[in-house]
VMD Tcl script that draws the C-alpha trace (Angstrom):
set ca {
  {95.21 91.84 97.31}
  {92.39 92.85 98.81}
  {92.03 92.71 102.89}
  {88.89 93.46 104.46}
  {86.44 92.68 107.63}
  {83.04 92.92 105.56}
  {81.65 90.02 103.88}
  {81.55 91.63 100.05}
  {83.58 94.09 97.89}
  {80.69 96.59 96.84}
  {81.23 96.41 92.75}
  {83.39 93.03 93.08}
  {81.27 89.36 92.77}
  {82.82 86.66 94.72}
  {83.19 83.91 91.84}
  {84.82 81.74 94.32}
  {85.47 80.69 97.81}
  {89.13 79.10 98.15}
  {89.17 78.89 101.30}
  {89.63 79.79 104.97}
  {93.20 81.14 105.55}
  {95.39 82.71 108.92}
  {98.11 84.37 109.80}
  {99.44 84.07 113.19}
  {102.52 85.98 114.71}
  {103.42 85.46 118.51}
  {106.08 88.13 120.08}
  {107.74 88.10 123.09}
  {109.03 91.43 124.49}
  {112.40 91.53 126.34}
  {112.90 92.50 129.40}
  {114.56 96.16 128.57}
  {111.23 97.19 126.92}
  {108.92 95.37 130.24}
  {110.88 97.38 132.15}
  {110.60 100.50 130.07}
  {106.83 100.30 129.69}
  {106.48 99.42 133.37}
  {107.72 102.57 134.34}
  {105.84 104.05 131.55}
  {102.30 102.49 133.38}
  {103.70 103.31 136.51}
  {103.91 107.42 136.34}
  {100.65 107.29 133.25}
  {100.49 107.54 129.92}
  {100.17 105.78 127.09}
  {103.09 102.55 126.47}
  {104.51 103.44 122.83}
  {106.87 100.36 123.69}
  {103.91 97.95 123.66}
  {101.88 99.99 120.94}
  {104.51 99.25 118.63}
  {104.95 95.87 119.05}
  {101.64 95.40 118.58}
  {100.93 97.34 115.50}
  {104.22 95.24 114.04}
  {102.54 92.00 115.12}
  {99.24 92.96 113.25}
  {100.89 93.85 110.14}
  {103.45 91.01 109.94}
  {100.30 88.59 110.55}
  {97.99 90.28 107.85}
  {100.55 89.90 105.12}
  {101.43 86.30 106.09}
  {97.09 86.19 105.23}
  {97.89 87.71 102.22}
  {100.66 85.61 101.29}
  {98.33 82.04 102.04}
  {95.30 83.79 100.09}
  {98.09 84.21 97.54}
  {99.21 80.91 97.17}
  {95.77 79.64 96.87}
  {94.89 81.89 93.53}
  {92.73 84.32 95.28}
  {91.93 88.17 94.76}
  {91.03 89.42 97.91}
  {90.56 87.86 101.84}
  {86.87 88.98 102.98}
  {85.61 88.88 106.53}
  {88.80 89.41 108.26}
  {88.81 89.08 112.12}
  {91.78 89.78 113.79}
  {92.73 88.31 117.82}
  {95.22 89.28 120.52}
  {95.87 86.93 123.03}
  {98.58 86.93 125.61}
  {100.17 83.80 126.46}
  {102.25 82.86 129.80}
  {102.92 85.15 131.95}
  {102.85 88.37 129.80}
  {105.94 87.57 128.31}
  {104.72 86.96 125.26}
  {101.80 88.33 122.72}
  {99.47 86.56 119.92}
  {97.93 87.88 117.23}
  {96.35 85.51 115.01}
  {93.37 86.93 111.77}
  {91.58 85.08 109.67}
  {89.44 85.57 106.93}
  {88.03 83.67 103.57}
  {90.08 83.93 100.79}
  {87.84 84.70 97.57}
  {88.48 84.83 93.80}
  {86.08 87.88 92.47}
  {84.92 88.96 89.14}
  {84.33 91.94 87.38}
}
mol new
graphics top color blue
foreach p $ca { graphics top sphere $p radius 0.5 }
foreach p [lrange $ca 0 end-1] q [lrange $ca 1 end] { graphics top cylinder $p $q radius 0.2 }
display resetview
């Protein structure tokens, strides 16, 4: 499968649109690792807690994407656009892409 944010694959004709697909993750982060990276914001420096979690989130929602553009017969998943939101208090993290899932030719 092909993931990407541009609108073509240079070489690749789209043959066919299937569809707009998503995949969304949403994380909370206990209170061990708040605490943790607190600390870490408090004295500097970069929070490797929250980095992580976040990188994990983006990866776990870009192959649910895969998996729906998948399902619905296609090749690749063009013009990918990926969100973060943060919901509640802090407590818990969003990420949510999106992008049309294509069936391309040779």
């Amino acid at each position: 499968m092909i993931l990407t944010t541009t609108p073509t694959i240079e070489g690749r004709p789209i043959i066919e649109y299937k569809g707009v697909v998503f995949g969304e993750v949403i994380v909370g982060v206990n209170f061990i690792k708040d605490f943790a990276a607190s600390i870490r914001d408090f004295i500097g420096g970069r929070s490797n807690t929250y980095e992580n979690e976040l990188v994990n989130a983006r990866n776990t929602a870009m192959q649910e994407l895969s998996s729906r553009a998948t399902a619905l017969g296609a090749d690749a998943v063009v013009g990918i656009d990926v969100d973060y939101e943060v919901l509640g208090q802090g407590g818990m993290l969003m990420v949510t892409v999106s992008g049309t899932a294509v069936k391309l030719g040779y």
